[in-house]
C-alpha positions as CSV (number, residue, x, y, z in Angstrom):
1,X,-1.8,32.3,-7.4
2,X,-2.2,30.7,-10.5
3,X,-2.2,27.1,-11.9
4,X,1.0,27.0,-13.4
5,X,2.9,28.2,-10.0
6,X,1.5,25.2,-8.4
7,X,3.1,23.1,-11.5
8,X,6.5,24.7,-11.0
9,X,6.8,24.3,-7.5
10,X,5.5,20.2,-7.7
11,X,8.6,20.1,-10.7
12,X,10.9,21.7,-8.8
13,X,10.1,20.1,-5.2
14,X,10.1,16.5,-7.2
15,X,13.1,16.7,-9.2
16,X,15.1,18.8,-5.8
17,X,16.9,20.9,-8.9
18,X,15.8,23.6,-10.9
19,X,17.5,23.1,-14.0
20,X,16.3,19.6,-14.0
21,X,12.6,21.0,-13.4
22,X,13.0,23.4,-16.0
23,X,13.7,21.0,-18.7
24,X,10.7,18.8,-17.5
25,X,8.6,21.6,-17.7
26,X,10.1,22.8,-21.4
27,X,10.7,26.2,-19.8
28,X,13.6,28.2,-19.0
29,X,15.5,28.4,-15.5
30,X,15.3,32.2,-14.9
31,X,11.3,32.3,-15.6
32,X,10.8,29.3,-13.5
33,X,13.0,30.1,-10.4
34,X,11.1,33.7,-10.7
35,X,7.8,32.1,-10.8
36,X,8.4,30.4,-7.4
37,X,9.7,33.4,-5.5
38,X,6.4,34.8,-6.9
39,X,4.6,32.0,-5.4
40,X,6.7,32.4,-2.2
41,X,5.7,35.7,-1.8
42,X,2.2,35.1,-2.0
43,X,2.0,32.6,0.4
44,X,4.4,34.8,2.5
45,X,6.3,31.5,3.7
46,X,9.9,30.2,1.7
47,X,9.3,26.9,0.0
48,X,12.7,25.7,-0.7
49,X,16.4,26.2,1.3
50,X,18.8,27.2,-1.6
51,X,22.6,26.7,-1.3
52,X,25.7,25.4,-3.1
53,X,25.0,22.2,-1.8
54,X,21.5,22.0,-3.9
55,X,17.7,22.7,-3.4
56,X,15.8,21.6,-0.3
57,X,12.1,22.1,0.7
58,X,11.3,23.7,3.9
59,X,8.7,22.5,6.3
60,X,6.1,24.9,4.5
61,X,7.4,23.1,1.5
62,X,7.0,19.9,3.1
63,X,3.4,20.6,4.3
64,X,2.2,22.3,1.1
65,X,3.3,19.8,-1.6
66,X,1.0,17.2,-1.0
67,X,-1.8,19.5,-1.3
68,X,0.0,20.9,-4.7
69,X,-0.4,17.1,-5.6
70,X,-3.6,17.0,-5.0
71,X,-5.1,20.3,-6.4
72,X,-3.0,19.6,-9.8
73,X,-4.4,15.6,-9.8
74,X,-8.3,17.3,-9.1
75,X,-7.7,19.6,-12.2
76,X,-6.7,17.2,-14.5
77,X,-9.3,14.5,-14.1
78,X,-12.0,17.5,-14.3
79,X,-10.5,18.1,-17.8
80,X,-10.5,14.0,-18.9
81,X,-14.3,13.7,-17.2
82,X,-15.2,16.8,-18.9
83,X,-13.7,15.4,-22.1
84,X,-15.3,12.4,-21.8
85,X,-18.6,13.4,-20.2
86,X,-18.6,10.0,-18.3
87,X,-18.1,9.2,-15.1
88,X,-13.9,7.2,-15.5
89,X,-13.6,3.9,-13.7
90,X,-10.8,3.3,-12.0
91,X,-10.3,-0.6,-10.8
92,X,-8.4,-1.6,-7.2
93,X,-6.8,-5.4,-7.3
94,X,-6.7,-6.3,-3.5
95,X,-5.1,-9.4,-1.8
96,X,-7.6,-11.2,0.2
97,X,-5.5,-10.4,4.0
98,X,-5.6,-6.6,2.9
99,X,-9.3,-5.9,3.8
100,X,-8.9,-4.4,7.2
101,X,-5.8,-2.1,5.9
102,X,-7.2,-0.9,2.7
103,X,-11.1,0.1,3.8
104,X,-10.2,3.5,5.4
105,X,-8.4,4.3,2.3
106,X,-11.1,3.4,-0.3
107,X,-13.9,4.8,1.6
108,X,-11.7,8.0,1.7
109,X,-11.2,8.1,-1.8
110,X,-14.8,7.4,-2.7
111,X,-15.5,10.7,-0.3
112,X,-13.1,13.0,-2.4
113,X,-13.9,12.1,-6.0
114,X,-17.5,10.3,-5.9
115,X,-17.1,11.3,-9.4
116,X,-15.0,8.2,-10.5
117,X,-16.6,4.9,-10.9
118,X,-14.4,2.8,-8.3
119,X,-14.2,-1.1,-8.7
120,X,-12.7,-3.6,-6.7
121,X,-11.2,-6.8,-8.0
122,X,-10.1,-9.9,-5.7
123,X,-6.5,-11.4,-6.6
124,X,-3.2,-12.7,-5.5
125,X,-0.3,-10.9,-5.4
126,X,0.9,-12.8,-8.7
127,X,-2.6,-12.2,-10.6
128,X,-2.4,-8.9,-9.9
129,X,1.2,-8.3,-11.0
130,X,-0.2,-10.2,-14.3
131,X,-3.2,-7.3,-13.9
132,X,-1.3,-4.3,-13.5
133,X,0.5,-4.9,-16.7
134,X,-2.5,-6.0,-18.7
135,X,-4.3,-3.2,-17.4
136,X,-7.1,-4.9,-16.2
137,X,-6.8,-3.5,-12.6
138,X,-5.3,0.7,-12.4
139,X,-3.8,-0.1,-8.4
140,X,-3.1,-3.3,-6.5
141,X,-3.4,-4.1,-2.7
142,X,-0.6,-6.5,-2.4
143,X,2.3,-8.5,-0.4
144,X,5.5,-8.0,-2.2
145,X,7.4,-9.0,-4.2
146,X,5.7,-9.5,-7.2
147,X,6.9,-11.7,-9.4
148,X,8.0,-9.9,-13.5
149,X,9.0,-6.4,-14.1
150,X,7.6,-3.1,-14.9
151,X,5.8,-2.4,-11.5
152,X,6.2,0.3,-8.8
153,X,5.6,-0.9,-5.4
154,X,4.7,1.6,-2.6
155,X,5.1,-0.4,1.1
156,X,2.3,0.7,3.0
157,X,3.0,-0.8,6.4
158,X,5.1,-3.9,8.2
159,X,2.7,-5.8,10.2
160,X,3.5,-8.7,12.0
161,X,2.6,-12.4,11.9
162,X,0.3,-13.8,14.5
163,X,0.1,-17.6,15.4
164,X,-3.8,-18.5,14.9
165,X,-5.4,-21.4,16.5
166,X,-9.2,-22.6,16.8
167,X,-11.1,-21.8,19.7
168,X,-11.1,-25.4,20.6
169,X,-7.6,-26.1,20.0
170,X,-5.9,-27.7,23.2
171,X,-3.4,-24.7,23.1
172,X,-5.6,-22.2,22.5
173,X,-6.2,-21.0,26.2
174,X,-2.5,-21.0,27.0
175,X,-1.6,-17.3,27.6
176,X,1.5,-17.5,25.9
177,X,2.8,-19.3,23.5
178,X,5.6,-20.2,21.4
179,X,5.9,-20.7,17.7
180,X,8.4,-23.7,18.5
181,X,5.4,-24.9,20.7
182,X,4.0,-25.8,17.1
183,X,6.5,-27.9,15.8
184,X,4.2,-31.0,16.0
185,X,1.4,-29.2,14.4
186,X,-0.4,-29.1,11.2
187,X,-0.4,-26.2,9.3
188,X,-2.8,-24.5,6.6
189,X,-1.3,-22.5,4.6
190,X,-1.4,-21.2,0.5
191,X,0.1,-22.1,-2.5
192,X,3.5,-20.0,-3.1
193,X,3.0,-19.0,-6.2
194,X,-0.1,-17.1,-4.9
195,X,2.3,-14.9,-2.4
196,X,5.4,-16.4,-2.5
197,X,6.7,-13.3,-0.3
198,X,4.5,-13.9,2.5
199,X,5.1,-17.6,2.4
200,X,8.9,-17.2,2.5
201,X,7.9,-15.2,5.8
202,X,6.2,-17.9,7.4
203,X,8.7,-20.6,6.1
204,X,11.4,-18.7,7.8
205,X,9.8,-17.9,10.8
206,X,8.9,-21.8,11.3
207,X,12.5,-21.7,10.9
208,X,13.8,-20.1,13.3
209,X,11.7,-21.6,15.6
210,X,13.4,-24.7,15.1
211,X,10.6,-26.8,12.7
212,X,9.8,-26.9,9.2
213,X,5.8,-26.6,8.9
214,X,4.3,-29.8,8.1
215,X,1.3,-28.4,5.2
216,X,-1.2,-30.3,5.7
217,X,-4.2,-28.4,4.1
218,X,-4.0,-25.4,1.4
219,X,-6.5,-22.7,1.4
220,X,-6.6,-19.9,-2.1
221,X,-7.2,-16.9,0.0
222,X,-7.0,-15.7,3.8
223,X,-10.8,-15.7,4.7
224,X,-10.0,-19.9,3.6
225,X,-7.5,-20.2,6.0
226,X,-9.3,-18.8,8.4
227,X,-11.8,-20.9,8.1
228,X,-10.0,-24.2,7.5
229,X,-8.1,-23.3,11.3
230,X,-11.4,-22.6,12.8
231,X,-12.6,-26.1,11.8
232,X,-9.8,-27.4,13.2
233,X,-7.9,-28.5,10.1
234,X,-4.4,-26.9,11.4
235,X,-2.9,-24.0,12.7
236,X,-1.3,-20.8,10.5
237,X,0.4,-17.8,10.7
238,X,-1.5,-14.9,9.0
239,X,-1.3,-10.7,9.3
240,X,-2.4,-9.6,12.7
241,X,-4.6,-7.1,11.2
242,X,-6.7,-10.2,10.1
243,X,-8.1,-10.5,13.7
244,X,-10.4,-7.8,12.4
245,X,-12.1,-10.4,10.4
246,X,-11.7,-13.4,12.3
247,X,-14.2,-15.3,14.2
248,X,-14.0,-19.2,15.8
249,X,-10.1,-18.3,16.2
250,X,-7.7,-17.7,18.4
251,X,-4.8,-15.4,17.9
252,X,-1.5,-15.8,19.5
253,X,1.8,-13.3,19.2
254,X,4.6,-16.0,20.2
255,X,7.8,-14.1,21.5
256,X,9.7,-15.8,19.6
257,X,8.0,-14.7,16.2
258,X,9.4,-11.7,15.0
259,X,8.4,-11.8,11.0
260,X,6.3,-9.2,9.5
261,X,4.8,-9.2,6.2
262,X,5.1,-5.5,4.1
263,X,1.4,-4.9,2.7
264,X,2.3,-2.3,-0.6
265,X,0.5,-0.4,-3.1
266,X,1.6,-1.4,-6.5
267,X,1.0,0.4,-9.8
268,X,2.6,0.1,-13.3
269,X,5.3,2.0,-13.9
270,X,3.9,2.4,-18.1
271,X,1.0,4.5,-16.0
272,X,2.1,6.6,-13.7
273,X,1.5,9.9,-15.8
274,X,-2.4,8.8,-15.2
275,X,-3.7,11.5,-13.0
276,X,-6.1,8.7,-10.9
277,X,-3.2,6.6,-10.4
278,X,-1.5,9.8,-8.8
279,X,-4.6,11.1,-7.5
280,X,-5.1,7.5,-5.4
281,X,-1.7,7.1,-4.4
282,X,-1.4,10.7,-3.1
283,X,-4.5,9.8,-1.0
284,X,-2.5,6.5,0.3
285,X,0.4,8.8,0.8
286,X,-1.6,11.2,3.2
287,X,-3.7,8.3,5.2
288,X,-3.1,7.3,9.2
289,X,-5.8,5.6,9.6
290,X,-4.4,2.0,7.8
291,X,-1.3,2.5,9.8
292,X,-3.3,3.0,13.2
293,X,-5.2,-0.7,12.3
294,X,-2.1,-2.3,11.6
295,X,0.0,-1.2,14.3
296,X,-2.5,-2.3,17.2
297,X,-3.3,-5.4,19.1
């Protein structure tokens, strides 16, 4: 097996057409569709399903082209580092409700390539739009949408809302609770401009619970909020993975709240032929773990 058969078959399983892959690769159709049968043979398994209706991947094809991903990303940043004889640094942007979700995944990454330099920069979802297509920050931990153009957004997970209350809070020790049980409340939340999409998601889950949120106190990141409930400034609604992080709070998952919040990974679409930016989001792609956190209680 040689390099280029693992380039074909990424082309081909990508663009779901071999003509189309062909052009992409600046090589002819006949050479290319012999050079995966080659491959095919090799690895004794068929990659694609061919028929008049078009090009499909198998389950081999399925399992092997992440791995074809990967081995092609690992080559080409050998060949920059080599290049540049330094180690690259590649910066994460990261929303401050994201912590939980996104620590399997960096200390992942740091495991497969402790050659690159990895930096992590605190900012909301609007800095980091403004980040991403500065180029200050190479991948962003965010809540869509994000506000201007020219950036690719990757949803991670949907993770719920959870009501959050102090410890000393006269509800707190109710076992369940509703969000219209809140109506009266005051509420700490952020400005919109910071996330307006998981604002909206509280606004409308308020809502729907009958109320609109009287804001009472604003806080410039979640670790704020969280402390601005526990001192018994207000209630909020926040991710559930946050519970992770929280301490002098009570969380709550009213039956009548049924908003989640999408936590993506968000690159610009001017840099995507950068093999760390693939490298990272392939190892995004191929994570559990961050799934697992945000999908329990």
């Amino acid at each position: 097996m040689e390099l280029r058969h693992i380039r074909y078959f990424v082309a081909v399983a990508e663009e779901l057409h071999f003509r189309r892959a062909a052009e992409r690769l600046n090589v002819s159709q006949p050479p290319l569709s012999q050079q995966i049968r080659q491959l095919e043979e090799e690895l004794g398994v068929a990659l694609f399903v061919r028929n008049r209706r078009g090009v499909s991947l198998t389950p081999a094809g399925r399992r092997f082209l992440p791995r074809a991903r990967r081995i092609l990303s690992d080559v080409d940043i050998a060949l920059l580092l080599t290049k540049r004889d330094s180690a690259q640094t590649f910066t994460v942007g990261f929303v401050s409700s994201a912590t939980s979700l996104m620590a399997p995944i960096l200390r992942n990454f740091r495991g497969a390539h402790p050659e690159i330099d990895l930096r992590l920069v605190e900012g909301s979802t609007s800095q980091q739009g403004d980040m991403l297509r500065s180029g200050e920050i190479d991948v962003g931990f965010l809540r869509p949408p994000v506000p201007g153009r020219g950036i690719n957004i990757e949803i991670l997970v949907q993770e719920r809302l959870a009501l959050i209350l102090a410890n000393d809070h006269p509800l707190a020790g109710r076992p369940q609770l509703k969000l219209a049980d809140m109506a009266r409340e005051r509420f700490v939340l952020f400005p919109r401009p910071l996330g307006p999409g998981l604002f909206d998601s509280i606004i409308v889950a308020c809502r729907k619970a009958g109320f609109s949120p009287e804001i009472d106190q604003i806080g410039d990141s979640m670790l704020t909020i969280l402390g601005l409930v526990a001192a018994g400034q207000g209630v909020s609604l926040v991710p559930a993975s946050l519970k992770r992080d929280a301490s002098g709070v009570v969380f709550h998952q009213p039956n009548d709240l049924e908003e989640t919040t999408a936590l993506a990974a968000a690159y610009s679409v001017e840099r995507l032929g950068s093999p760390f930016i693939r490298t990272f989001i392939d190892s995004v792609r191929e994570m559990q773990t961050w799934r697992e956190i945000a999908s329990s209680p």
